[in-house]
C-alpha positions in Angstrom: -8.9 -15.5 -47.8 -11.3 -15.2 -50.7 -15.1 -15.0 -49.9 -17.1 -17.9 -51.4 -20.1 -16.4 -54.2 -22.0 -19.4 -55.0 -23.8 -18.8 -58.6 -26.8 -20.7 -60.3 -27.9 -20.2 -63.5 -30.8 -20.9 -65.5 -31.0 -21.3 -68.7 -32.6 -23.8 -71.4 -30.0 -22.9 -74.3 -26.5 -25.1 -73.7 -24.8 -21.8 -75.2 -26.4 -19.8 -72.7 -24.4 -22.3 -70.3 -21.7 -22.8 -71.9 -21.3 -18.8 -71.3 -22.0 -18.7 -67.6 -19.7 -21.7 -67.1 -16.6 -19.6 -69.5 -17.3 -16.8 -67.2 -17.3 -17.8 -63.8 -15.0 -20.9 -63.9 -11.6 -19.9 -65.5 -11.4 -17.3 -63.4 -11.9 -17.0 -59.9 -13.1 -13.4 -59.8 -12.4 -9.9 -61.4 -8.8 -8.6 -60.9 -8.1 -7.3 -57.4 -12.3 -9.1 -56.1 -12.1 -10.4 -52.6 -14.8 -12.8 -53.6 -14.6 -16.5 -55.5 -16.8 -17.8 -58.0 -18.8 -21.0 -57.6 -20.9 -21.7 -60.7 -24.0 -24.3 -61.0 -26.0 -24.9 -64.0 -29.6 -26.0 -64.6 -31.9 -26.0 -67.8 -35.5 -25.8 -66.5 -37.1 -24.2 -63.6 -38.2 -26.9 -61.6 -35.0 -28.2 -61.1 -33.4 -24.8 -60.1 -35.9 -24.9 -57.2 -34.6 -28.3 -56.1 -31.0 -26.8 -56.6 -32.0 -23.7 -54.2 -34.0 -26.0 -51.8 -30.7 -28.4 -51.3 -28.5 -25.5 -51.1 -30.2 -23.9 -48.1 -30.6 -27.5 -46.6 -26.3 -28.2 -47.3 -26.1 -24.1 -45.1 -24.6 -23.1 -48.6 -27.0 -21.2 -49.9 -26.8 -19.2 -53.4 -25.8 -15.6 -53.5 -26.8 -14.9 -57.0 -29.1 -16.6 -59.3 -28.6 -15.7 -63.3 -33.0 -16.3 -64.6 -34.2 -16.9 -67.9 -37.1 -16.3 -68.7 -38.3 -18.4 -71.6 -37.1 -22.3 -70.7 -39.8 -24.5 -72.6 -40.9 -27.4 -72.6 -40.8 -26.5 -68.8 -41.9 -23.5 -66.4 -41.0 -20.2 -67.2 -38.6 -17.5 -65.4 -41.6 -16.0 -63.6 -43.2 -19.2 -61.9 -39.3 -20.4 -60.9 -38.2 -16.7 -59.4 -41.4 -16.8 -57.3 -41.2 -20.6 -56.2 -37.2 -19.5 -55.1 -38.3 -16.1 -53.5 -40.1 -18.1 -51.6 -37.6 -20.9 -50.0 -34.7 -18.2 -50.0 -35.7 -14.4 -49.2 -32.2 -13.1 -49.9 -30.8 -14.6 -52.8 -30.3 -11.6 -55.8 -31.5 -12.1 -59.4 -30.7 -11.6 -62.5 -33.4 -11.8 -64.7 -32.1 -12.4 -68.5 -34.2 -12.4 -71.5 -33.9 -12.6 -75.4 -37.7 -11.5 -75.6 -39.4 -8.1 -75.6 -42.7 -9.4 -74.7 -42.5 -9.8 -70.4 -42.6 -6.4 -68.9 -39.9 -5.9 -66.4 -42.3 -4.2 -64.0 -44.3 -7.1 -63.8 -41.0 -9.3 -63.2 -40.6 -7.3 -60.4 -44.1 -6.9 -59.1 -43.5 -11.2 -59.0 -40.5 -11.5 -57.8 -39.7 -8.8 -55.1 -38.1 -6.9 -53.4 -37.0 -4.4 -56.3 -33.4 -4.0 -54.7 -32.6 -7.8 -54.9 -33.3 -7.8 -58.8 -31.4 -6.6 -62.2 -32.8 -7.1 -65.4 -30.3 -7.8 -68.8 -31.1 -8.6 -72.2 -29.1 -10.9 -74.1 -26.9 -11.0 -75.8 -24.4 -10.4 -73.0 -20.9 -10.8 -72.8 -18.7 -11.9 -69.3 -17.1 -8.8 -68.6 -21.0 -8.2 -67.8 -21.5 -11.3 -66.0 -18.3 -10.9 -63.7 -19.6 -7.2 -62.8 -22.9 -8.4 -61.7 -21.7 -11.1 -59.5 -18.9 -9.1 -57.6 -21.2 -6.4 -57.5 -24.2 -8.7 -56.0 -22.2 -11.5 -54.2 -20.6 -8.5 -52.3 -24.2 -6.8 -51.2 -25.7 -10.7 -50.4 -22.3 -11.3 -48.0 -22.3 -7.7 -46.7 -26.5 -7.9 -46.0 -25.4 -11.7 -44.5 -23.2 -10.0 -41.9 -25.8 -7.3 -41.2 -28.4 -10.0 -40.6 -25.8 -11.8 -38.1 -25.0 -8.4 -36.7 -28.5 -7.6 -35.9 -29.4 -10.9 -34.4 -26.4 -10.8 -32.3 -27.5 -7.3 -31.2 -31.3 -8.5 -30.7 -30.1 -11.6 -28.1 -28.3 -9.1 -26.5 -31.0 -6.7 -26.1 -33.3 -9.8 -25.1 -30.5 -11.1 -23.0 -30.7 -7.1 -21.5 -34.1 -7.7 -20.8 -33.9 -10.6 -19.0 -31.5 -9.5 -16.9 -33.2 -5.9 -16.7 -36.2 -8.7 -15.6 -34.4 -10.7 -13.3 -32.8 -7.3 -11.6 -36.4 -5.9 -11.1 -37.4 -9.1 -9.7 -34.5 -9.4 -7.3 -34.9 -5.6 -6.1 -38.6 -6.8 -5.6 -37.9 -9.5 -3.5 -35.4 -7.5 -1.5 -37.5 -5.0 -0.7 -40.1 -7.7 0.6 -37.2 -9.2 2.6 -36.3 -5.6 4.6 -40.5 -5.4 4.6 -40.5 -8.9 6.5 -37.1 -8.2 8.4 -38.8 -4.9 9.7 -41.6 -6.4 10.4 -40.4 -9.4 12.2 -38.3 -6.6 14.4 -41.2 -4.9 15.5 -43.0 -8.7 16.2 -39.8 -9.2 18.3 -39.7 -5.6 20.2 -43.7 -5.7 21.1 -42.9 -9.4 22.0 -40.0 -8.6 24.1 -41.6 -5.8 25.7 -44.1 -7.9 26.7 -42.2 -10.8 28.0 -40.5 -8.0 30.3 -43.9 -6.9 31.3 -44.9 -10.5 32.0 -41.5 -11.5 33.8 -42.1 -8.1 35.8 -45.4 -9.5 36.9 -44.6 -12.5 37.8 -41.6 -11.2 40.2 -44.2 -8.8 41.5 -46.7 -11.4 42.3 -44.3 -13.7 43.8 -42.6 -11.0 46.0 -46.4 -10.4 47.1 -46.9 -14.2 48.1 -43.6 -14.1 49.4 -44.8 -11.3 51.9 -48.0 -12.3 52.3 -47.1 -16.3 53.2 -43.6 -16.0 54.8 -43.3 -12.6 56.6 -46.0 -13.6 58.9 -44.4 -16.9 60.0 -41.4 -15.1 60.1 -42.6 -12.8 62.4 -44.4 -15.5 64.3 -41.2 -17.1 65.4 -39.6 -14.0 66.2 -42.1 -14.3 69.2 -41.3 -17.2 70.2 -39.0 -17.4 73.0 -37.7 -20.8 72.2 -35.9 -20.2 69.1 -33.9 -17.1 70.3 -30.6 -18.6 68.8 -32.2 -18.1 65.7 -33.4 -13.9 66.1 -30.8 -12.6 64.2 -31.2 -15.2 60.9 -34.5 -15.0 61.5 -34.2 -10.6 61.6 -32.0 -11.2 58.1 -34.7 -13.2 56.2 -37.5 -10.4 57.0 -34.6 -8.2 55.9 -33.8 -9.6 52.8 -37.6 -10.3 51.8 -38.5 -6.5 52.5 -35.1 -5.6 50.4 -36.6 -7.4 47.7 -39.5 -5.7 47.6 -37.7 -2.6 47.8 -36.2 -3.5 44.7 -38.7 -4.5 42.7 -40.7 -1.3 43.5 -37.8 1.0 42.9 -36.0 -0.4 40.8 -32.9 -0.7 42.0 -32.4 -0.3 45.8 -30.1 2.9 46.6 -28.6 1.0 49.8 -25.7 -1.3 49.8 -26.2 -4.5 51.6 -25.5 -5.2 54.8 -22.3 -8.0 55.8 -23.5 -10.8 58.4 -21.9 -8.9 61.4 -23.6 -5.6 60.6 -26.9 -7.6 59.9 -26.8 -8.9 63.5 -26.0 -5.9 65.4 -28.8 -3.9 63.4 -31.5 -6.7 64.4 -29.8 -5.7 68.2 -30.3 -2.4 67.6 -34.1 -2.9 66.0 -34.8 -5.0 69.3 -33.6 -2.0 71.5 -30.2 -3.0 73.3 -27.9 -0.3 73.5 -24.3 -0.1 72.1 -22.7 -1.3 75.3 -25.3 -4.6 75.8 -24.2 -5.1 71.6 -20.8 -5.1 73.2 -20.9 -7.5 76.2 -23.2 -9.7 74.2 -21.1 -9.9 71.0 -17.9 -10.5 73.0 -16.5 -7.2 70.9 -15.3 -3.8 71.8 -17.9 -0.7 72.6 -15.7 1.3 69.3 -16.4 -1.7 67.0 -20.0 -1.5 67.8 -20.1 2.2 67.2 -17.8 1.7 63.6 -20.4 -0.8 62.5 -23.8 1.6 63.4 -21.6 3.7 61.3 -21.5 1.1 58.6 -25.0 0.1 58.6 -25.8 4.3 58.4 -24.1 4.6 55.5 -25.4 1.9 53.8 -28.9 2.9 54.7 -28.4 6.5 53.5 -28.9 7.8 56.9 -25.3 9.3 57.4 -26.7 12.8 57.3 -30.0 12.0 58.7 -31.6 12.5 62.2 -33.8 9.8 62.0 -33.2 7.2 64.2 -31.2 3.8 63.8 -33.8 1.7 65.9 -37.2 3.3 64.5 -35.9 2.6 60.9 -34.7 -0.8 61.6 -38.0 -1.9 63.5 -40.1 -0.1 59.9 -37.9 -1.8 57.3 -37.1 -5.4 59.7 -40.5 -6.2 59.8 -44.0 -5.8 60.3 -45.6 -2.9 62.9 
């Protein structure tokens, strides 16, 4: 598909015209161009400027703009390449003259840049006209695509930034989450060491009430002759609240605990009957009684010991 050169030209003289319009109309470009030739024509400056001004607003702006310089009774070449330079910074000139008196520095130094500007004298011919218009309408399309190139390449770059940006922000914020997360772990350990601490306490303090409010009645109605039924539930309560204490204090208590039967026949023995009264009293045989002192050893860690059964249960059963 052919690429589009859109073409104004300039020029006060209808020959002049007639010209451009021979040149860039019967043909749509030089043999083998890639490019197609779209041709407008003014006579006076001032209206050129409209033409470029409704060009850019239409998005179809001018590649190339043929500029005479002499176009009375209007404004000359000079005033109209400056007023376009200024609505349309990459549009190319050609500035065309029949005169010898405007410098072409001074053209230039009016209507910059220097490498979007040549500079003919007429007479000119359309062999001439065809060259400069291939020749500039493929720089104008090939800067266009640069331009497009580049600010493609610039969003990405600002579109890298940003997310350079956001990943910096996000790393930020993570690292302030693990801060908090770390943070609110060691809140948590201090605070669970301290409930510990605290629920430690509080067992400790209770055991001590415990000891100090219910031992004594305990051992106050171990005395008393009329609830003798009761001395051996009344033996495993001081048991278990000394056991307790035990456990707090150690720990872990290193005995195992004693079954119902063994926990009456050890308040027996703590009260000082012998094996065979256990016996007769318990309706059970004299070798049942000795496996269960055996029991209750064990249990107590006393298996290899030669303390006796009766002094230990009369300093761990209760108060001396």
């Amino acid at each position: 598909m052919l690429k589009q050169v859109r073409i104004l030209a300039v020029d006060d003289e209808p020959d002049a015209l007639d010209i451009y319009h021979d040149a860039f109309s019967s043909v749509s470009a030089t043999s083998g161009s890639e490019f197609q030739f779209d041709v407008t024509l003014r006579t006076q400056g001032d209206q050129a400027v409209d033409a470029v001004r409704e060009a850019l607003n239409a998005e179809a702006p001018f590649a190339v703009i043929f500029l005479d310089m002499k176009m009375p009774p209007g404004p000359d070449g000079l005033w109209t390449g400056e007023q376009i330079r200024q609505l349309d910074p990459d549009v190319n000139f050609v500035v065309v003259t029949g005169c010898f008196d405007i410098d072409p520095s001074e053209i230039v130094s009016r209507i910059l840049p220097e490498d979007k500007m040549l500079y003919v004298q007429k007479p000119f011919h359309l062999p001439e006209l065809r060259q400069f218009a291939t020749a500039l309408g493929a720089k104008w399309h090939s800067e266009r695509l640069l331009r497009k190139a580049n600010a493609e390449l610039e969003q990405r770059v600002n579109q890298l930034k940003i997310s350079e940006k956001n990943l910096l922000h996000s790393k930020s914020e993570l690292e302030n989450l693990n801060n908090q997360l770390m943070e609110t772990n060691h809140a948590l350990s201090v605070l669970a060491r301290n409930l510990d601490g605290t629920r430690k306490e509080s067992e400790r303090r209770v055991l001590q009430r415990t000891r100090t409010l219910i031992l004594p009645i305990v051992e106050k109605l171990l005395r008393d002759e009329g609830i003798g039924k009761y001395y051996v539930e009344l033996n495993q309560l001081m048991w278990n609240i000394e056991n307790l204490s035990l456990d707090f204090n150690s720990g872990a208590s290193s005995a195992q605990p004693l079954s119902a039967s063994e926990m009456r026949i050890a308040a027996m023995i703590k009260n000082g009957m012998r094996s065979e009264e256990i016996a007769k009293h318990l309706h059970i045989s004299l070798s049942t009684v000795k496996t269960h002192r055996k029991n209750i050893r064990r249990k107590l860690n006393l298996t290899n010991s030669g303390r006796s059964l009766q002094v230990y249960m009369t300093s761990h059963m209760g108060l001396e």
